[in-house]
mmCIF file of the C-alpha atoms, coordinates in Angstrom:
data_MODEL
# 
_entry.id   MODEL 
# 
loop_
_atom_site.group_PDB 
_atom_site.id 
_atom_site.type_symbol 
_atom_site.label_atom_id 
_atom_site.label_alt_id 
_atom_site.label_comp_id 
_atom_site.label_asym_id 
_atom_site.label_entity_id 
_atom_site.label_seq_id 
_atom_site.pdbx_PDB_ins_code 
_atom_site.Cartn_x 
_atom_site.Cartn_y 
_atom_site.Cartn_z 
_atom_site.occupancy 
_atom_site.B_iso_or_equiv 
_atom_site.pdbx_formal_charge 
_atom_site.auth_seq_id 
_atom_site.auth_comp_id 
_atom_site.auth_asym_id 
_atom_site.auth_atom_id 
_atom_site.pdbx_PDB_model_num 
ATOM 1   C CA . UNK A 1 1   ? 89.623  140.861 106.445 1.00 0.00 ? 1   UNK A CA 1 
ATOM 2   C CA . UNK A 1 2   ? 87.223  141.335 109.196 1.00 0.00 ? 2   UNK A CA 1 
ATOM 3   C CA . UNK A 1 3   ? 86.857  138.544 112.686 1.00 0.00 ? 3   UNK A CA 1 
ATOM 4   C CA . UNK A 1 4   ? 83.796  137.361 110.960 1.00 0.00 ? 4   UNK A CA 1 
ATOM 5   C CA . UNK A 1 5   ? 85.329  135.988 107.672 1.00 0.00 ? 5   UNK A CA 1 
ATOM 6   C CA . UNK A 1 6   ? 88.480  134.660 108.880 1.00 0.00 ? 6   UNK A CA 1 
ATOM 7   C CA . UNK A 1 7   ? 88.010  130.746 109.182 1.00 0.00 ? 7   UNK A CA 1 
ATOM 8   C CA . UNK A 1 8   ? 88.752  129.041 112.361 1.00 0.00 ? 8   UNK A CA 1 
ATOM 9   C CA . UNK A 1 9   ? 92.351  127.772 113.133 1.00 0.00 ? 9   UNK A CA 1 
ATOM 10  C CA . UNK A 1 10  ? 92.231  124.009 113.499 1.00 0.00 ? 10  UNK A CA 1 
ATOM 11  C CA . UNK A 1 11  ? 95.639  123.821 114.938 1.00 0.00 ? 11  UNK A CA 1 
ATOM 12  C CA . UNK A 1 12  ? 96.399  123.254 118.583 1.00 0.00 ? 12  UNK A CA 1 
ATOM 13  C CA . UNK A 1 13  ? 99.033  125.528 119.526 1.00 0.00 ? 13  UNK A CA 1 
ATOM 14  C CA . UNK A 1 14  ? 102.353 123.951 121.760 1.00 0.00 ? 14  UNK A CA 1 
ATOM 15  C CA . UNK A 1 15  ? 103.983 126.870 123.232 1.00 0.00 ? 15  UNK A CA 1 
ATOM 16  C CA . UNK A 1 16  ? 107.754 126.572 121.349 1.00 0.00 ? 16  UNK A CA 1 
ATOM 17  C CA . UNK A 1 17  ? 109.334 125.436 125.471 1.00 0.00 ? 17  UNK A CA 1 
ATOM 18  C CA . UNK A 1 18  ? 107.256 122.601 125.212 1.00 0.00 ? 18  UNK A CA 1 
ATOM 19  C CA . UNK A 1 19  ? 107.970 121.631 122.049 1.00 0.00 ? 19  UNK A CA 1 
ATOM 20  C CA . UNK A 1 20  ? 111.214 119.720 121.932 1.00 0.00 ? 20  UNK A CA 1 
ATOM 21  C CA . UNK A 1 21  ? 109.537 117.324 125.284 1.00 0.00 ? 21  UNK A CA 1 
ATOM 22  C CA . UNK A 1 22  ? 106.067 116.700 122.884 1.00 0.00 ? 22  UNK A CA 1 
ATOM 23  C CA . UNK A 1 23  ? 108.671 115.302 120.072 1.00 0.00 ? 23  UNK A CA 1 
ATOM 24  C CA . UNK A 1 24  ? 110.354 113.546 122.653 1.00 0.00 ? 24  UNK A CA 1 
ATOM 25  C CA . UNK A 1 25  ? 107.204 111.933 123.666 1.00 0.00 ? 25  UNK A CA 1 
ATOM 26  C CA . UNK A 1 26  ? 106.028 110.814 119.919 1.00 0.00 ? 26  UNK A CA 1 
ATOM 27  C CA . UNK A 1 27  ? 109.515 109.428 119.340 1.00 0.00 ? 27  UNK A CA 1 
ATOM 28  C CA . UNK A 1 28  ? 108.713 107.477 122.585 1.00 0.00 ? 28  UNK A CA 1 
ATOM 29  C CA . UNK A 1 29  ? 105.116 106.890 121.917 1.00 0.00 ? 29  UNK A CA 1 
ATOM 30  C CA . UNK A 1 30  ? 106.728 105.470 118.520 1.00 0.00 ? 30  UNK A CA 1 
ATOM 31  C CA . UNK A 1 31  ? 109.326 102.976 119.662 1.00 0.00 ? 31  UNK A CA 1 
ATOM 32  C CA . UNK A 1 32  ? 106.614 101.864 121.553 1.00 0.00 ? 32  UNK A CA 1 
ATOM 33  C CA . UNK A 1 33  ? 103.821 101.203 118.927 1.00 0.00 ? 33  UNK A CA 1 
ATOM 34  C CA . UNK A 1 34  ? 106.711 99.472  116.636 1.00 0.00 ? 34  UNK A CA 1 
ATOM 35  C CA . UNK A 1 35  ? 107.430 96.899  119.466 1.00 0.00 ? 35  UNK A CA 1 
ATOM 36  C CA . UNK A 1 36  ? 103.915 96.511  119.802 1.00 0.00 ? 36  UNK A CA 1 
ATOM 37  C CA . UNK A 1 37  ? 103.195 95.757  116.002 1.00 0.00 ? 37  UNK A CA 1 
ATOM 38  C CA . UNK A 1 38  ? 106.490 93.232  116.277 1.00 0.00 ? 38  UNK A CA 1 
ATOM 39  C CA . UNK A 1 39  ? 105.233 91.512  119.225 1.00 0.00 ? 39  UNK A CA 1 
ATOM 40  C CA . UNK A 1 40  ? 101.629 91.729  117.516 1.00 0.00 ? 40  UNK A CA 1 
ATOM 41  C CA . UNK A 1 41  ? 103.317 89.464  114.629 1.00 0.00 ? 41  UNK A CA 1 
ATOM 42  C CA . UNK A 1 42  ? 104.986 87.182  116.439 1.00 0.00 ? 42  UNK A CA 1 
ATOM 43  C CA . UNK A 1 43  ? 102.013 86.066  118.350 1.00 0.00 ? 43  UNK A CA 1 
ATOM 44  C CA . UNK A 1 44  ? 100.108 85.782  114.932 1.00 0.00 ? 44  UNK A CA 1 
ATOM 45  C CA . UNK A 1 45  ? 102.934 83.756  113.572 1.00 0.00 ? 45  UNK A CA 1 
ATOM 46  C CA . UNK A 1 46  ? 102.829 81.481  116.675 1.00 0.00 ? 46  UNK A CA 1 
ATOM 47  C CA . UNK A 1 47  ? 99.049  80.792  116.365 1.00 0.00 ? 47  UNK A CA 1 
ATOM 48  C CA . UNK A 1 48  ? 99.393  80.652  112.609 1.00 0.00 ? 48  UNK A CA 1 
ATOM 49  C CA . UNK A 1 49  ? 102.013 77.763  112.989 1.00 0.00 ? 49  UNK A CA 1 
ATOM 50  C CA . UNK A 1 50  ? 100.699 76.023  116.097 1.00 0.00 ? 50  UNK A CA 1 
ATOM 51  C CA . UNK A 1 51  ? 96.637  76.451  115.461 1.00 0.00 ? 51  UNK A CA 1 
ATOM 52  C CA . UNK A 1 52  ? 96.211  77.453  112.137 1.00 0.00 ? 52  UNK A CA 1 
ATOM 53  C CA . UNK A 1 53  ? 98.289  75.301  110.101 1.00 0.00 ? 53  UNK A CA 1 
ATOM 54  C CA . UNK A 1 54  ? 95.823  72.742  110.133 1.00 0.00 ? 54  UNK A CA 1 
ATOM 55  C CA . UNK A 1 55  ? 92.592  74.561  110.426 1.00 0.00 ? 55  UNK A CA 1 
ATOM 56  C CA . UNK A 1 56  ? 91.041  78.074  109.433 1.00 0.00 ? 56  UNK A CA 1 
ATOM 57  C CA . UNK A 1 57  ? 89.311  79.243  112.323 1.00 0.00 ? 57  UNK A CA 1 
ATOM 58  C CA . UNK A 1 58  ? 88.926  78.625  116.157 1.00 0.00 ? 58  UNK A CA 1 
ATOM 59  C CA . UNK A 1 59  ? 85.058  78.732  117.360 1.00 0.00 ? 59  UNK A CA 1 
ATOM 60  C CA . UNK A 1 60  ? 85.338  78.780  121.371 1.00 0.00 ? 60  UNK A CA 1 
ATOM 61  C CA . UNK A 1 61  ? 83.044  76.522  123.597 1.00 0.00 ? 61  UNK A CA 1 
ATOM 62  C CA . UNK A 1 62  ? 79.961  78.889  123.275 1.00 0.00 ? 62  UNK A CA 1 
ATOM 63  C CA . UNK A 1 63  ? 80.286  78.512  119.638 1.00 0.00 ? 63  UNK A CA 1 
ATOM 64  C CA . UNK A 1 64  ? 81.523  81.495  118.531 1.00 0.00 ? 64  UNK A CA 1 
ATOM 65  C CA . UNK A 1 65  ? 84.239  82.147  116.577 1.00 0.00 ? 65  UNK A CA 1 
ATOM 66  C CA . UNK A 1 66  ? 87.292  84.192  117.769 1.00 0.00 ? 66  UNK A CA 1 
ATOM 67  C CA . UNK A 1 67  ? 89.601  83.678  114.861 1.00 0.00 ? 67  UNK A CA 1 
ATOM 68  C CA . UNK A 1 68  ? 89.816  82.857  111.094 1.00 0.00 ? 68  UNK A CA 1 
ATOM 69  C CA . UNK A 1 69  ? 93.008  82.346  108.782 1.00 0.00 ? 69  UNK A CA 1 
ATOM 70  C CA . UNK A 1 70  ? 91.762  81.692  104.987 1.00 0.00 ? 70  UNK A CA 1 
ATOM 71  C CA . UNK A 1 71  ? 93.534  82.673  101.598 1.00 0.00 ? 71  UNK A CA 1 
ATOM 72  C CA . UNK A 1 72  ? 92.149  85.693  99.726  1.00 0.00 ? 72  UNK A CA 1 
ATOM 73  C CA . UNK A 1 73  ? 92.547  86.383  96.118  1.00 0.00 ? 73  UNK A CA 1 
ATOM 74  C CA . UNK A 1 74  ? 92.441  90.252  95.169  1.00 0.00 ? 74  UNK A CA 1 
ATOM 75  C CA . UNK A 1 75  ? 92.828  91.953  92.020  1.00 0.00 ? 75  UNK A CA 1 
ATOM 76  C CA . UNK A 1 76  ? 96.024  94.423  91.784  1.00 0.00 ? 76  UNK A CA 1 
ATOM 77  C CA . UNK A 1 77  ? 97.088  96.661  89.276  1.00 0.00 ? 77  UNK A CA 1 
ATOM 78  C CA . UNK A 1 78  ? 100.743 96.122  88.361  1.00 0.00 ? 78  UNK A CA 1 
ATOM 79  C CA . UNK A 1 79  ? 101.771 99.400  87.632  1.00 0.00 ? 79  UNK A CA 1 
ATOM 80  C CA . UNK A 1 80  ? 105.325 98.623  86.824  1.00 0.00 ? 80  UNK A CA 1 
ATOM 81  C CA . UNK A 1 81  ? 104.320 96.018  83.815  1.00 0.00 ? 81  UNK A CA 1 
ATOM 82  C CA . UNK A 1 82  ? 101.617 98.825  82.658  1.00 0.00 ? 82  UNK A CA 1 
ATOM 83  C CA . UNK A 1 83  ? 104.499 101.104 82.817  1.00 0.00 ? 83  UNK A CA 1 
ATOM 84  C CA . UNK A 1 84  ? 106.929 98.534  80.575  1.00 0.00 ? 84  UNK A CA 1 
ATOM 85  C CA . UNK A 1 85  ? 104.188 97.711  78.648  1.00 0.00 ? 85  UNK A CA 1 
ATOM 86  C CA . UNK A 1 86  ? 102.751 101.693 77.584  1.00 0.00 ? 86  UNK A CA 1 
ATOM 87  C CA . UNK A 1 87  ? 105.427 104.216 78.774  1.00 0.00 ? 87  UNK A CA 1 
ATOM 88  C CA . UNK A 1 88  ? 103.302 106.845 76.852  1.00 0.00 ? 88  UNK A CA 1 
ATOM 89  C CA . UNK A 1 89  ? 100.148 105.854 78.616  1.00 0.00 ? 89  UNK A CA 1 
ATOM 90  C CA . UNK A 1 90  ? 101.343 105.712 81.828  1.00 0.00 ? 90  UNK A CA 1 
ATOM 91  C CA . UNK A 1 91  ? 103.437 109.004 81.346  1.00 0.00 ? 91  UNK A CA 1 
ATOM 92  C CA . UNK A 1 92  ? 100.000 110.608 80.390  1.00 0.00 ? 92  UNK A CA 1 
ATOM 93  C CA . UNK A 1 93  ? 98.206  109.777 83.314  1.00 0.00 ? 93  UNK A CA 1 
ATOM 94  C CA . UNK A 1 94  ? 100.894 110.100 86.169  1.00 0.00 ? 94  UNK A CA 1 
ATOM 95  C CA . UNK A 1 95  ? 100.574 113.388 88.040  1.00 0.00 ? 95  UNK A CA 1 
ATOM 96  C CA . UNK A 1 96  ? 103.010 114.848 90.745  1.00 0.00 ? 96  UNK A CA 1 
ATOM 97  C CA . UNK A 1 97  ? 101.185 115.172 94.123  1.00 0.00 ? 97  UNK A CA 1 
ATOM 98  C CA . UNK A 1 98  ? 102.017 117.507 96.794  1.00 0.00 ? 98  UNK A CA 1 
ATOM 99  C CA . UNK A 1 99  ? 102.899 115.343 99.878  1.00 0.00 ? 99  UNK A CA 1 
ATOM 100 C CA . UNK A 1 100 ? 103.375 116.502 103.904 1.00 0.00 ? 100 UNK A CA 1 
ATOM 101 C CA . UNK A 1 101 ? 106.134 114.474 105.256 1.00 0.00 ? 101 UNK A CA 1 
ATOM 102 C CA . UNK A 1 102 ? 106.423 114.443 109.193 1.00 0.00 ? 102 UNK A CA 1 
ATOM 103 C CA . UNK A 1 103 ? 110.191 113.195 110.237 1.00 0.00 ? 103 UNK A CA 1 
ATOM 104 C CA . UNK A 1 104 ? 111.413 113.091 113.645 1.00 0.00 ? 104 UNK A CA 1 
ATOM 105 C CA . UNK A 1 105 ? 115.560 112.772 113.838 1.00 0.00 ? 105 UNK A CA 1 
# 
């Protein structure tokens, strides 16, 4: 195959020394995010149960409003009782699918 029809690489490359420090730095990066998102949901539980217990939204003094907390009703396929329910059917249309799992020990 000639330079002109190879396709571009859309990898970055991480010379291999550097490697084990960049996995080092995700798993940091990730303990980081996770106590992020937990702290994230205990301050949304706290104004949940202080604020919006009683009301479902908070307008600030110019009137706008910073915050809403109303039900939602969505429509969700139960796949297991589809499954109970037409074990041919569902057999028929499940399909394996090829997945890329990332796992850092």
């Amino acid at each position: 195959m000639s330079n002109a029809a190879r396709k571009p690489s859309l990898t970055v490359a991480i010379k291999k020394s550097d490697i084990e420090s960049e996995i080092e730095n995700y798993k940091e990066l990730s303990i980081q995010i996770k106590a992020l998102e937990a702290k994230k949901e205990r301050l949304k539980a706290s104004l949940v149960k202080s604020y919006f217990a009683s009301n479902d939204e908070y307008i600030n003094k110019d009137g706008v409003t910073l915050a809403t907390y109303r039900s939602q009703i969505r429509q969700a396929f139960s796949t297991t009782d589809f499954k109970e329910a037409h074990p041919k059917l569902y057999e028929d249309f499940t399909k394996p699918q090829k997945l890329f799992v990332f796992l850092v020990k």
